[in-house]
Backbone as numpy.savetxt, mean C-alpha at the origin, in Angstrom:
# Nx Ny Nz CAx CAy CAz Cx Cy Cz
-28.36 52.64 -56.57 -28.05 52.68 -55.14 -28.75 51.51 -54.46
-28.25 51.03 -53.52 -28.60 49.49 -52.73 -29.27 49.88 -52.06
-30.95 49.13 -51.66 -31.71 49.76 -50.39 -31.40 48.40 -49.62
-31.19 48.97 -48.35 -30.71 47.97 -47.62 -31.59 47.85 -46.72
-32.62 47.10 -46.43 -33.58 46.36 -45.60 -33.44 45.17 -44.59
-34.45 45.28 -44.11 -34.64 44.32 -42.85 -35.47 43.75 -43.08
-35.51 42.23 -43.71 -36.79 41.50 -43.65 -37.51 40.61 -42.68
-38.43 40.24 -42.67 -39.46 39.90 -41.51 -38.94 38.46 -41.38
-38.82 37.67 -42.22 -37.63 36.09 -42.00 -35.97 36.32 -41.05
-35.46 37.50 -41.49 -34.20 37.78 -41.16 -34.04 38.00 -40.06
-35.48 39.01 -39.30 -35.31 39.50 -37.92 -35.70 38.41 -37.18
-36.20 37.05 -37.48 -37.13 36.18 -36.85 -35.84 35.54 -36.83
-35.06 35.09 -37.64 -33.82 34.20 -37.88 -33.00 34.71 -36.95
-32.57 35.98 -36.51 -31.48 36.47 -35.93 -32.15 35.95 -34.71
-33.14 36.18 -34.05 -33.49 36.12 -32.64 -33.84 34.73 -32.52
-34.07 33.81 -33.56 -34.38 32.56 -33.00 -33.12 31.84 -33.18
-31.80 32.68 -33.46 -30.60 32.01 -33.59 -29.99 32.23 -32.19
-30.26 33.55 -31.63 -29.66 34.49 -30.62 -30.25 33.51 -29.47
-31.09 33.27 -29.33 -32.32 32.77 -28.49 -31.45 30.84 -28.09
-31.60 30.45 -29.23 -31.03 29.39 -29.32 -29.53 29.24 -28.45
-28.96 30.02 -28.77 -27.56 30.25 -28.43 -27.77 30.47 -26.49
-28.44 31.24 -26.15 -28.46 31.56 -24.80 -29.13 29.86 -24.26
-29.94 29.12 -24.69 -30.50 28.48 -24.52 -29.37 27.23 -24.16
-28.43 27.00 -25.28 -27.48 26.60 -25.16 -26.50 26.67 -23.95
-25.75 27.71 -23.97 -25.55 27.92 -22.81 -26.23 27.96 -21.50
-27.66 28.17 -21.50 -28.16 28.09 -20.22 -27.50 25.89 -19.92
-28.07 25.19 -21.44 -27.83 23.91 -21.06 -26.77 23.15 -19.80
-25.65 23.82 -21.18 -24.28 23.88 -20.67 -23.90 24.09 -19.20
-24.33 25.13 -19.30 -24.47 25.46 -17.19 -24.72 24.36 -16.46
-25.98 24.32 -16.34 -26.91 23.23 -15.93 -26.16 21.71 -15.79
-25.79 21.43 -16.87 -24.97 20.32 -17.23 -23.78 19.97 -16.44
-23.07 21.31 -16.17 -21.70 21.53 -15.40 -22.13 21.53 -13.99
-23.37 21.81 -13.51 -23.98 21.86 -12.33 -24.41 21.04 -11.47
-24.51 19.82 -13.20 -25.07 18.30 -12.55 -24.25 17.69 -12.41
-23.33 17.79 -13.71 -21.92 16.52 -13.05 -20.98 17.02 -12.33
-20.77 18.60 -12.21 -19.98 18.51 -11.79 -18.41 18.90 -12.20
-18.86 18.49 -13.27 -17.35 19.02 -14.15 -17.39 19.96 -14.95
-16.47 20.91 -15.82 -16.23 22.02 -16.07 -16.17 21.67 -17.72
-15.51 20.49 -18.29 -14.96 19.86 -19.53 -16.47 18.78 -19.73
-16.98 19.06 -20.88 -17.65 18.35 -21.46 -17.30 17.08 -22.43
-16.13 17.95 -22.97 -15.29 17.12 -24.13 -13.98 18.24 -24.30
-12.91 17.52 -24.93 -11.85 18.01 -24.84 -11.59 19.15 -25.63
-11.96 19.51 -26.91 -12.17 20.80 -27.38 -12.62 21.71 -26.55
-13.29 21.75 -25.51 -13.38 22.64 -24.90 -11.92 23.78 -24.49
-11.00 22.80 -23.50 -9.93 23.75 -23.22 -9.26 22.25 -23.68
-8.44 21.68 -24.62 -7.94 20.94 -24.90 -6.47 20.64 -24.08
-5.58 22.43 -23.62 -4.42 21.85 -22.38 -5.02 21.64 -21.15
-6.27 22.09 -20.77 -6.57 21.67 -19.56 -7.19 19.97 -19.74
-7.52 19.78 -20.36 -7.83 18.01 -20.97 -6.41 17.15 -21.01
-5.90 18.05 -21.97 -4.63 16.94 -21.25 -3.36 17.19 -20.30
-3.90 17.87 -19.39 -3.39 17.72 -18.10 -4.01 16.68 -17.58
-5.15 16.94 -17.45 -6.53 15.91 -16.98 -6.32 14.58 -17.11
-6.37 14.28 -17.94 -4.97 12.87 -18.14 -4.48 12.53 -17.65
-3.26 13.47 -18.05 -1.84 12.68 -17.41 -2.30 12.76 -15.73
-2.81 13.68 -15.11 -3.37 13.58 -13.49 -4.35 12.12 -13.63
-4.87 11.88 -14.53 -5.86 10.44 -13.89 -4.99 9.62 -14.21
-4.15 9.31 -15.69 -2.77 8.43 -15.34 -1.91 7.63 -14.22
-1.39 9.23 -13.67 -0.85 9.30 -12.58 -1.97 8.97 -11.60
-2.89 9.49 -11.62 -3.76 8.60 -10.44 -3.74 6.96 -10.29
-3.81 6.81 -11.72 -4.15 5.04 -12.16 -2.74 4.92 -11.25
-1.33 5.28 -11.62 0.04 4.92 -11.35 -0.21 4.59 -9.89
-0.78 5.43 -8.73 -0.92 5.78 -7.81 -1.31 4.54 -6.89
-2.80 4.19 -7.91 -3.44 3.61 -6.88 -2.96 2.23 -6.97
-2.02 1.57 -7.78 -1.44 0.16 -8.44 -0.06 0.57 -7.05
0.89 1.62 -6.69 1.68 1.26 -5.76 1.16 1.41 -4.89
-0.19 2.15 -4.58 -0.72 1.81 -2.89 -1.13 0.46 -3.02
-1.82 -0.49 -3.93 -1.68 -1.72 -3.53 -0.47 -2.45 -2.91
0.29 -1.97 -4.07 1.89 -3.15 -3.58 2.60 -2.83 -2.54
2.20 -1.48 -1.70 2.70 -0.74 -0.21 1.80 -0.86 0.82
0.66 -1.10 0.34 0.05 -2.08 1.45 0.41 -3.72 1.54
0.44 -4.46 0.58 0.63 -5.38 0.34 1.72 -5.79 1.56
3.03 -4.72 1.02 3.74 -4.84 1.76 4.20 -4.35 3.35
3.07 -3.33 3.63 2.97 -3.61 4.82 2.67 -4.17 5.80
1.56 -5.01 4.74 1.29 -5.96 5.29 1.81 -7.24 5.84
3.01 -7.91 4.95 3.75 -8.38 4.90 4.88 -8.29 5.91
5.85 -7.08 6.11 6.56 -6.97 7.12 6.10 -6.57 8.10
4.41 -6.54 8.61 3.77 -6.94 9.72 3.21 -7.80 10.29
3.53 -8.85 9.76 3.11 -9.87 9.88 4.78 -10.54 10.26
5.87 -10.14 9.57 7.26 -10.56 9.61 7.33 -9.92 11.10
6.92 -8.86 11.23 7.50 -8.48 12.73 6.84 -9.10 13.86
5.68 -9.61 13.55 4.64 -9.94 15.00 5.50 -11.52 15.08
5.66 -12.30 14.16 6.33 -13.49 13.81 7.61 -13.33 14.73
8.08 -12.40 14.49 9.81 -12.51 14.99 9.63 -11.92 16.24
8.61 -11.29 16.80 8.53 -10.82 18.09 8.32 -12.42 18.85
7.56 -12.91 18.49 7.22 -14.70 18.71 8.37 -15.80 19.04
9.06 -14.93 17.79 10.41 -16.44 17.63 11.17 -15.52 19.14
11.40 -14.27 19.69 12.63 -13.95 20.63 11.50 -14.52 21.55
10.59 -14.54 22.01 9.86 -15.20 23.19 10.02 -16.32 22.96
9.95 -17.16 22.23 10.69 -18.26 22.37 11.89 -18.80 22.55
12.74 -18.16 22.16 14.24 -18.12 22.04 14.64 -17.67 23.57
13.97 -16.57 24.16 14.48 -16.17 25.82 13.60 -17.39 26.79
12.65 -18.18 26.01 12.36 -19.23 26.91 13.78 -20.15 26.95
14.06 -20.78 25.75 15.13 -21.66 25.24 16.04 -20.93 26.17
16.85 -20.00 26.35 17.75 -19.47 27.10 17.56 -19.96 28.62
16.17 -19.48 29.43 15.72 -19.64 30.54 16.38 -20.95 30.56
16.21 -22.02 30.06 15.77 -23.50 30.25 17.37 -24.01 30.08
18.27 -23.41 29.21 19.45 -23.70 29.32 20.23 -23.24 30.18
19.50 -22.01 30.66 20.25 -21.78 32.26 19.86 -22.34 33.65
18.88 -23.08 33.43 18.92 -24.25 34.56 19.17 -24.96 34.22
19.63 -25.84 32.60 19.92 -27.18 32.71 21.71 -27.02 33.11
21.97 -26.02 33.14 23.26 -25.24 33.49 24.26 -26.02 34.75
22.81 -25.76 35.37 23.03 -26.01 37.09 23.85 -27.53 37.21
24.26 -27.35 37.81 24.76 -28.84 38.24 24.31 -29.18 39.16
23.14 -28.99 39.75 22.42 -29.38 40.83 21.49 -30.21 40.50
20.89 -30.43 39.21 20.27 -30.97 38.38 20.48 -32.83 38.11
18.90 -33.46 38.51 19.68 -34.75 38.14 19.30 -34.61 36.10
19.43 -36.00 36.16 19.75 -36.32 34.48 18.11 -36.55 33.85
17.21 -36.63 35.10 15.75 -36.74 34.58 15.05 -35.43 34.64
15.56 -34.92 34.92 15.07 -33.10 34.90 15.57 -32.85 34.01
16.79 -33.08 33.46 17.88 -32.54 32.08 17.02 -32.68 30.98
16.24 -34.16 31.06 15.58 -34.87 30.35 14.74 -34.30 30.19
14.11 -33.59 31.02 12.42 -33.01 31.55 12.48 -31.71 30.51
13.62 -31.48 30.76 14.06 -29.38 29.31 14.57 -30.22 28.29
15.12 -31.12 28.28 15.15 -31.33 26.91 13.98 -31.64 25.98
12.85 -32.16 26.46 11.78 -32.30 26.13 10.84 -31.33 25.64
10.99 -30.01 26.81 10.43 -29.04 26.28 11.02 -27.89 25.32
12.33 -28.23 25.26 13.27 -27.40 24.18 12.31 -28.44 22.97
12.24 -29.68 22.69 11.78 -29.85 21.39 10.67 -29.05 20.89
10.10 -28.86 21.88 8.54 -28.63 21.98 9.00 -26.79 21.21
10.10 -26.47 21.83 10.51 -25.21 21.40 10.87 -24.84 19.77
11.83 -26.03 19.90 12.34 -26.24 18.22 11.55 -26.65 17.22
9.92 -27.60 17.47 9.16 -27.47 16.47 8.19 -25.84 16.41
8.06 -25.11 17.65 7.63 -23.79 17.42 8.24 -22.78 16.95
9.94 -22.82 16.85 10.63 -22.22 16.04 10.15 -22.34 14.13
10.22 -23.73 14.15 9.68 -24.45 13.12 8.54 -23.99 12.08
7.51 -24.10 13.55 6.44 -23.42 12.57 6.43 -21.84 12.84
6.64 -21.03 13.49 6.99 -19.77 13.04 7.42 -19.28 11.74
8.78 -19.93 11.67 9.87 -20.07 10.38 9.16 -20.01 9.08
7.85 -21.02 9.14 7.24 -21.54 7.99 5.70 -20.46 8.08
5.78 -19.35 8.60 4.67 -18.76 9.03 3.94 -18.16 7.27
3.12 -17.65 7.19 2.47 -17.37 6.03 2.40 -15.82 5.38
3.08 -15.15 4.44 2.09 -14.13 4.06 0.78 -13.66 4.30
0.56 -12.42 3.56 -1.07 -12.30 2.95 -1.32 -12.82 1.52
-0.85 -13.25 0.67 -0.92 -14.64 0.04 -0.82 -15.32 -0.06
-0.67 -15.78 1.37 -0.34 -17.37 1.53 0.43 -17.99 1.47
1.66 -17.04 1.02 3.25 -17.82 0.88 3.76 -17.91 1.82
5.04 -18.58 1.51 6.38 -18.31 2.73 6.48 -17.11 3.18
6.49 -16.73 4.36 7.12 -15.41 4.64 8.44 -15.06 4.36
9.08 -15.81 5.26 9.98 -16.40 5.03 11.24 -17.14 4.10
10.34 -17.11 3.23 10.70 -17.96 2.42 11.52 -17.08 0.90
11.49 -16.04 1.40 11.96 -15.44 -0.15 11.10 -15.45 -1.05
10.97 -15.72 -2.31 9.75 -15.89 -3.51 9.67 -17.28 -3.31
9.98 -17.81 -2.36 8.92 -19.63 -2.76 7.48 -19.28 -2.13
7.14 -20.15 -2.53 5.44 -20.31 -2.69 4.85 -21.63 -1.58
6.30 -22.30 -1.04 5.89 -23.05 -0.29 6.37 -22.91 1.22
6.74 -23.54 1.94 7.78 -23.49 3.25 8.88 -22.96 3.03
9.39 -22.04 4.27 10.54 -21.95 3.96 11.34 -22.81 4.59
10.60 -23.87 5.70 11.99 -24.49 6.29 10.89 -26.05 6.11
12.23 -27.18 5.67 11.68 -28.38 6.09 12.57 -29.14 7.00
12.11 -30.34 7.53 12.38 -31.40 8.65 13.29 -32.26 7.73
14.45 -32.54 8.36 15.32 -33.68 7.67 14.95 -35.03 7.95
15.76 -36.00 8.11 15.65 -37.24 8.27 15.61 -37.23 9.71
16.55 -37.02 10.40 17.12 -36.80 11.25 16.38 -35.17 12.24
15.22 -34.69 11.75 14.92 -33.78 12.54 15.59 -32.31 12.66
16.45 -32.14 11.80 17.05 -30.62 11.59 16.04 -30.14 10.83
16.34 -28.73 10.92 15.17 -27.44 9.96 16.56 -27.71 8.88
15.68 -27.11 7.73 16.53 -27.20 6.26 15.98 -25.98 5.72
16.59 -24.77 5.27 16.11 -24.34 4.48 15.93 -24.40 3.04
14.45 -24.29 2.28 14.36 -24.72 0.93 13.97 -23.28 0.42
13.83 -21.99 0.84 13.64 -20.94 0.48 14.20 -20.68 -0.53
14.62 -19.72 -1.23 15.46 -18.48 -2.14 16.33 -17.69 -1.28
17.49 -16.79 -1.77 18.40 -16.51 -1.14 17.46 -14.48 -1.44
16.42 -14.16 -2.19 15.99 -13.04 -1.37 14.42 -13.09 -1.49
14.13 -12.05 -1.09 12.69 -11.54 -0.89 12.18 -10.55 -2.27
10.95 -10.79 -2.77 10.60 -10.11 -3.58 10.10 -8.64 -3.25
11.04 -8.05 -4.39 10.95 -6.67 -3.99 9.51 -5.88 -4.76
8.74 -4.64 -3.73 7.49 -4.40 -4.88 7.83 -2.96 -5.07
7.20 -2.78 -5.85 7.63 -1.01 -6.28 6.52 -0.08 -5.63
6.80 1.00 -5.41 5.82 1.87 -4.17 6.25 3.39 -4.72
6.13 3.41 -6.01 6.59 4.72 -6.69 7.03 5.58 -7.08
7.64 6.21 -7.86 9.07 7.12 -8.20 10.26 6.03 -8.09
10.00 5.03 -8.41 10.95 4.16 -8.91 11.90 3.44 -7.59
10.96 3.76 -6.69 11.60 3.01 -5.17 10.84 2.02 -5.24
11.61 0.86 -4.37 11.20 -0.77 -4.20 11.28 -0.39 -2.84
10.60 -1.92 -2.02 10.66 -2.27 -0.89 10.43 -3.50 -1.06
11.72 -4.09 -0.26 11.41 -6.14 0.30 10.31 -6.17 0.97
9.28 -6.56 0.51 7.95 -7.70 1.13 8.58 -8.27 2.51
9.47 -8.68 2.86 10.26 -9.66 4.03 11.05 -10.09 4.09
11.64 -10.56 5.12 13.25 -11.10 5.08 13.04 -12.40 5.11
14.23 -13.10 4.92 14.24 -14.43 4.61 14.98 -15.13 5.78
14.72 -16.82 5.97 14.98 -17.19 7.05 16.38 -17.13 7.76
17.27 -17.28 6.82 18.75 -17.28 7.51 19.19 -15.73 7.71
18.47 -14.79 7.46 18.82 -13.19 7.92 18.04 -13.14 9.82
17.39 -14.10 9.59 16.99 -13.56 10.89 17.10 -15.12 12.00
17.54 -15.94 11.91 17.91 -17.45 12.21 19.88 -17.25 12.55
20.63 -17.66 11.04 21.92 -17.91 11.27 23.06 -17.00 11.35
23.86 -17.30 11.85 25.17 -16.67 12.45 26.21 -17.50 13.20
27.13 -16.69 13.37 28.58 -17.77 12.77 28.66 -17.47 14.46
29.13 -18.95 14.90 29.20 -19.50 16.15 30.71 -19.19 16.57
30.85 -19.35 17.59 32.04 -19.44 18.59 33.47 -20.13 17.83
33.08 -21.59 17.02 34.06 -21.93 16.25 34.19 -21.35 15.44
33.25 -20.55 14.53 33.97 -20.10 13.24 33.01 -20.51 12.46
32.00 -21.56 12.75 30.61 -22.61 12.05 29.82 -21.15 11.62
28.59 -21.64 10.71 27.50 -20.78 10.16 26.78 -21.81 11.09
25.89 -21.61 11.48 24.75 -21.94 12.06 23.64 -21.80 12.37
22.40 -22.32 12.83 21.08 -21.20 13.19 20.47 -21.82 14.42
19.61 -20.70 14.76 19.42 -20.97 16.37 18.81 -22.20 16.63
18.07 -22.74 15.71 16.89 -23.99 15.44 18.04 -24.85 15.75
18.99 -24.95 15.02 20.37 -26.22 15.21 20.59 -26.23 16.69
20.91 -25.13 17.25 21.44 -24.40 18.55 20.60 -25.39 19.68
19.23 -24.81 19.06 18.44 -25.88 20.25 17.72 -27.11 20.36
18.31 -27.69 18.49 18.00 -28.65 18.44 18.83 -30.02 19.33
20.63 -29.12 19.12 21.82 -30.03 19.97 21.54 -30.19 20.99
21.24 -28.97 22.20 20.80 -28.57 23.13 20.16 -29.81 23.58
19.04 -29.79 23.36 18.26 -31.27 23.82 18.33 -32.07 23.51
19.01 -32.43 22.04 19.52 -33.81 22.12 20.89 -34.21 23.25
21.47 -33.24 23.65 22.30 -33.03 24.47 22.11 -33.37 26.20
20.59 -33.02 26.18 20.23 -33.08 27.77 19.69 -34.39 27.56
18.97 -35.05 26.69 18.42 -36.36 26.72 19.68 -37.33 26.71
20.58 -37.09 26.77 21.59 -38.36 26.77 22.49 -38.59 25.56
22.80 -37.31 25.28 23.66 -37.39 24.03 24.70 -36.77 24.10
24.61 -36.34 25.55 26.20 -35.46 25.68 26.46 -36.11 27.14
28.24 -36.32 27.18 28.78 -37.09 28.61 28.64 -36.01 29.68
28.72 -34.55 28.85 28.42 -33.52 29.67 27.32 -32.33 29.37
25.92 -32.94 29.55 24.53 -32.15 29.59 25.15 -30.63 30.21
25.36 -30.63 31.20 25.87 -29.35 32.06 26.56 -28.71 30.88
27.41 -28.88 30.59 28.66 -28.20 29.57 27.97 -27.25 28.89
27.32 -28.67 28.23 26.41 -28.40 26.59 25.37 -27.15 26.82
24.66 -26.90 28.03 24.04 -26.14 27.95 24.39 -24.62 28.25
25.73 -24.85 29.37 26.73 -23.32 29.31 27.04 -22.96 27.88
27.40 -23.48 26.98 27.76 -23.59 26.19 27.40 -22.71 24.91
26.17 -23.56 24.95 24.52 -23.09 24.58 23.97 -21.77 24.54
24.64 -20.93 25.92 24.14 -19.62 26.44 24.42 -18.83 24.96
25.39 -18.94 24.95 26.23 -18.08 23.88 25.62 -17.89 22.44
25.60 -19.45 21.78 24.97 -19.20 21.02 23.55 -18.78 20.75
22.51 -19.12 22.07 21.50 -18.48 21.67 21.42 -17.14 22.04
22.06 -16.28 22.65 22.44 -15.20 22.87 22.75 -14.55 21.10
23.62 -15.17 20.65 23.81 -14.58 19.30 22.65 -14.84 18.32
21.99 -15.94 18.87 20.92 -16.12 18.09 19.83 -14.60 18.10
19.67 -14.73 19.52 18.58 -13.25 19.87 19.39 -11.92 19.14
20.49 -11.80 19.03 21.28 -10.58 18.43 20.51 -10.63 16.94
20.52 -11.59 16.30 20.91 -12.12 15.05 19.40 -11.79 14.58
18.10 -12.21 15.37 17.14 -11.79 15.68 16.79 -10.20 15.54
17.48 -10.08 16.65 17.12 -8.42 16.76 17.20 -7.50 15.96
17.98 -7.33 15.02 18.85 -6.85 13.69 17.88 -7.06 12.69
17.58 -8.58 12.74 16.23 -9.16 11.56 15.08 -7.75 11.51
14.34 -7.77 13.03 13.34 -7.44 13.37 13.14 -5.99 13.32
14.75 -5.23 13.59 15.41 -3.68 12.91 14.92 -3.64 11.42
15.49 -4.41 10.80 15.58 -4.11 9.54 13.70 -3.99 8.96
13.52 -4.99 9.71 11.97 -5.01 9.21 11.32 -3.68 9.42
11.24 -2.91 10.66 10.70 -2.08 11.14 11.43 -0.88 10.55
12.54 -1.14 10.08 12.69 0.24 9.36 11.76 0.55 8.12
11.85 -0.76 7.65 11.07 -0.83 6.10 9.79 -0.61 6.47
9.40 -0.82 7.59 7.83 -0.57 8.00 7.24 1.20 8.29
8.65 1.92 8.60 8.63 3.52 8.81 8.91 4.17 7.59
9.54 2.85 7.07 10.23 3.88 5.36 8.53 3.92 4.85
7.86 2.82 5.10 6.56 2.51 4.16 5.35 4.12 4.26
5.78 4.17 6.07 5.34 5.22 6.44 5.37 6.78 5.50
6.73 6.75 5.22 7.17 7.95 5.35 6.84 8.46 3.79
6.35 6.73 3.22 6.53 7.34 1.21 4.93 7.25 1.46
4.02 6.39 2.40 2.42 6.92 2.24 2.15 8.07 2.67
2.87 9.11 3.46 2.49 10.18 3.78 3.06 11.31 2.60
3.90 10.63 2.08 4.10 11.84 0.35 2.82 11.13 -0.53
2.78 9.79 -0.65 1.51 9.85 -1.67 0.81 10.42 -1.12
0.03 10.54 -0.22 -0.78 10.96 0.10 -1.12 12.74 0.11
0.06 12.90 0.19 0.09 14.73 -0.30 0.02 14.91 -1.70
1.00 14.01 -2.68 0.61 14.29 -4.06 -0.59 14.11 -4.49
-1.07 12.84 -3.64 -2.84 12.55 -4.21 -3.63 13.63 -3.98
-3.96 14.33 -2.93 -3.87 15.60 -2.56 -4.02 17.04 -3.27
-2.62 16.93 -3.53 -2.66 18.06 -4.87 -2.89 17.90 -6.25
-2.43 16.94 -6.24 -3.31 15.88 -7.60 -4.71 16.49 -7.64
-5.76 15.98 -6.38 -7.08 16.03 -6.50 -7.27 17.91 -6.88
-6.53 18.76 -6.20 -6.73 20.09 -6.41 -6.54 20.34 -7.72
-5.85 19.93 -8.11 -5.56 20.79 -9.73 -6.53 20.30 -10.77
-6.93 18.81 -10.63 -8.19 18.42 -11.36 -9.32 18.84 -10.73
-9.81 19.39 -9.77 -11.06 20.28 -9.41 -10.61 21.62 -9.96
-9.09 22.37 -9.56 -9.30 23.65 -10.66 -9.17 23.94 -12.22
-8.55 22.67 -13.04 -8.58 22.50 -14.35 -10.10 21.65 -14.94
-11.02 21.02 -14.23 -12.14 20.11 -14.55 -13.25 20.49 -13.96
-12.73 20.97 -12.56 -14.27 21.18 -11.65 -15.02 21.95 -11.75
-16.21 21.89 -11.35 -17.37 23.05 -11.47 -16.87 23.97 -10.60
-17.00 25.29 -10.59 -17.06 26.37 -9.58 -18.63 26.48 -9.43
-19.36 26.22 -8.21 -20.36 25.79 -8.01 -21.26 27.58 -7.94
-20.48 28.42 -7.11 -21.03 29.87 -7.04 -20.93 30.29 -8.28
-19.61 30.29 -8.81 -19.98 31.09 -10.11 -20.50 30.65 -11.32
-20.97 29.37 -11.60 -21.46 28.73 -12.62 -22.77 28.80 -12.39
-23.35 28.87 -11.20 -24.38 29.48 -10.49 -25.27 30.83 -11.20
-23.87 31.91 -10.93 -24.70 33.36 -11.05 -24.17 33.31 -12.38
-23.73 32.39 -13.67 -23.75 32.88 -15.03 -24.58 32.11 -15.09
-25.77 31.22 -14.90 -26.85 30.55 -15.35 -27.76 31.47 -15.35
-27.95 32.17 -14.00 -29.22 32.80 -13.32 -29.22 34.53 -14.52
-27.34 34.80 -14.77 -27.60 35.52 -15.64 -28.31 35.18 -17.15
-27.80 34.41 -17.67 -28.14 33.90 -18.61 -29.62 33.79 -18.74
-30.11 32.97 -17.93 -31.71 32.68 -17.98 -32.37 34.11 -18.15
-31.84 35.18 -16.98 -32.24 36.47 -17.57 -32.29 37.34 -18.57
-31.02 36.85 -19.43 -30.72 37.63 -20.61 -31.83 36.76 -21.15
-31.96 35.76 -21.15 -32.90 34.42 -22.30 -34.42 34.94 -21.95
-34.61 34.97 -20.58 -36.18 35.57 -20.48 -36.22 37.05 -21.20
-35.04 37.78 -20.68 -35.38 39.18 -21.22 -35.91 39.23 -23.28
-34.90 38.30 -24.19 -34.99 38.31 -25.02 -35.99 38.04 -26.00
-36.60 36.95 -25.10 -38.05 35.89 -25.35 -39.12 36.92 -25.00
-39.25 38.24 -24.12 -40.06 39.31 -24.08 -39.63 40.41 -24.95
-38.62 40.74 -25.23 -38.39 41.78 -26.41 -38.75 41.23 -27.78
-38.41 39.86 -27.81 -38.78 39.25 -29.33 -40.85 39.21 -29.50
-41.13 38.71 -27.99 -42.62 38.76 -28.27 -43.45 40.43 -28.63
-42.47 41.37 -27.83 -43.02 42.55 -28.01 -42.33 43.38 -29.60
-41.88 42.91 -30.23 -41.13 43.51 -31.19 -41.75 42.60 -32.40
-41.94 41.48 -32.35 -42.72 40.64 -33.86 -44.09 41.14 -33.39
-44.43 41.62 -32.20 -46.44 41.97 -32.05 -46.83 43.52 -33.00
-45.37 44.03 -32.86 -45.26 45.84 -33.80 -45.93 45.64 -35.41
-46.46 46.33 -35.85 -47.03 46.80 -37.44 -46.51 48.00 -37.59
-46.22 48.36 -39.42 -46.04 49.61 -39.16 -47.40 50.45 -39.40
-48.60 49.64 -39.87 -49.52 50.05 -39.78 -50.11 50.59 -38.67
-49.81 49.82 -37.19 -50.32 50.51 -36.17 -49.59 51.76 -35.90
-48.30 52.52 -36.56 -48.46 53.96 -36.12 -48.66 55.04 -37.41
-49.55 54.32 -38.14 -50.33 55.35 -39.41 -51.53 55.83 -38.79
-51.73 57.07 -39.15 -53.12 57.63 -38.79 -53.50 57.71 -40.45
């Protein structure tokens, strides 16, 4: 028959294993208490790890189109303050062609707006050629340089690209960075011509300086097209500002997914700060309690209850 005993190594082994173990876990606690997080390493809950992931992934995804949606808001805010610029200039140009209008006007006053229309048409000019937030063309579509240059002869030229680089802003939507110069410049004139307003008021004053038999005409004339010019304008400056509300409308969904994003990695990763709390404080108790039953239980002999 088997006598089955308890030896004095075995009982010391069990409790300095038991002991160990609470000790452990007290660590563990502690650990989760300091950083913060719930996952030490991925064996722990291995689907909550790789959720954890794909959420910081998607975070990484996140924070690469809030660059390129700022980027680009930046961009078609800068396109809009620009084109708010070019119609104040353009309703000056108007003003000035409706007095050179007058026929009350001698030919040295004609002279006098035609002068300051140039003054207009190189500020069209440099508007036109205004800058990004990298320093590019605004204007300009993907060139990297001007979008408009000076001819021989003093016309704007465009040397741009025929679009604007588009950036991605997440779930597989783009947005144009900006419009390009002839979307918000040309439009088809009275004859049937393509034209742009820069031409409009470049004739204009070459017209009042002595290049037309009829200055007066030229500048009735004139009304019209820069009238279509400001239309042509206005539409530009629409389109921009829509893209500027659309920009709106997809940072206020990132911003909710980031959101719930952040919730589900605090309830799949995060510490629960109360209750990780009261299983330490238990723990430490079970660990003190054990560390006094083990001291009072190895202090026993069985000699001390022989008489």
């Amino acid at each position: 028959m088997p006598i089955v005993s308890t030896s004095t190594s075995a009982f010391y082994e069990r409790a300095r294993a038991s002991m160990k173990d609470l000790r452990s876990q007290a660590e563990t606690l502690q650990a989760q208490l300091g950083s913060g997080e719930k996952l030490t390493r991925a064996s722990d809950d291995p689907v909550a790890a790789a959720r954890l992931r794909t959420l910081s992934r998607l975070e990484s995804l996140s924070s690469i189109d809030t660059t390129n949606a700022d980027r680009a808001n930046a961009d078609l805010s800068l396109a809009d303050s620009a084109i708010s610029n070019m119609a104040t200039t353009i309703i000056r140009a108007q003003e000035l062609a409706t007095q050179a209008a007058s026929s009350t006007l001698t030919d040295q006053q004609r002279a006098g707006i035609g002068a300051e229309l140039d003054q207009i048409h190189d500020d069209l000019i440099s508007l036109a050629n205004s800058r990004d937030s990298n320093g590019h063309a605004l204007f300009g579509g993907e060139s990297a340089g001007n979008a408009y240059s000076v001819d021989a002869s003093g016309n704007a030229v465009y040397i741009g690209t025929n679009s604007t680089g588009d950036l991605p802003i997440g779930d597989g939507q783009t947005v144009a960075r900006s419009i390009t110069g002839p979307q918000i410049f040309s439009f088809t004139d009275a004859s049937g011509n393509t034209t742009d307003v820069m031409a409009t008021v470049k004739a204009l004053s070459d017209a009042l300086k002595g290049g037309s038999t009829d200055p007066a005409g030229a500048a009735a004339d004139a009304l019209e097209s820069l009238k279509q010019g400001i239309d042509t304008l206005t539409t530009g400056q629409t389109v921009v500002g829509t893209r500027l509300a659309w920009l709106d409308v997809v940072s206020e969904r990132r911003s909710t997914l980031t959101e719930l994003r952040t919730t589900e990695e605090a309830s799949l990763g995060g510490t629960d700060i109360a209750s990780t709390v009261a299983q330490l404080q238990q723990t430490l108790t079970v660990l003190e309690a054990s560390q006094a039953s083990f001291t009072k239980l190895s202090g026993l002999s069985l000699f001390d209850n022989l008489r």
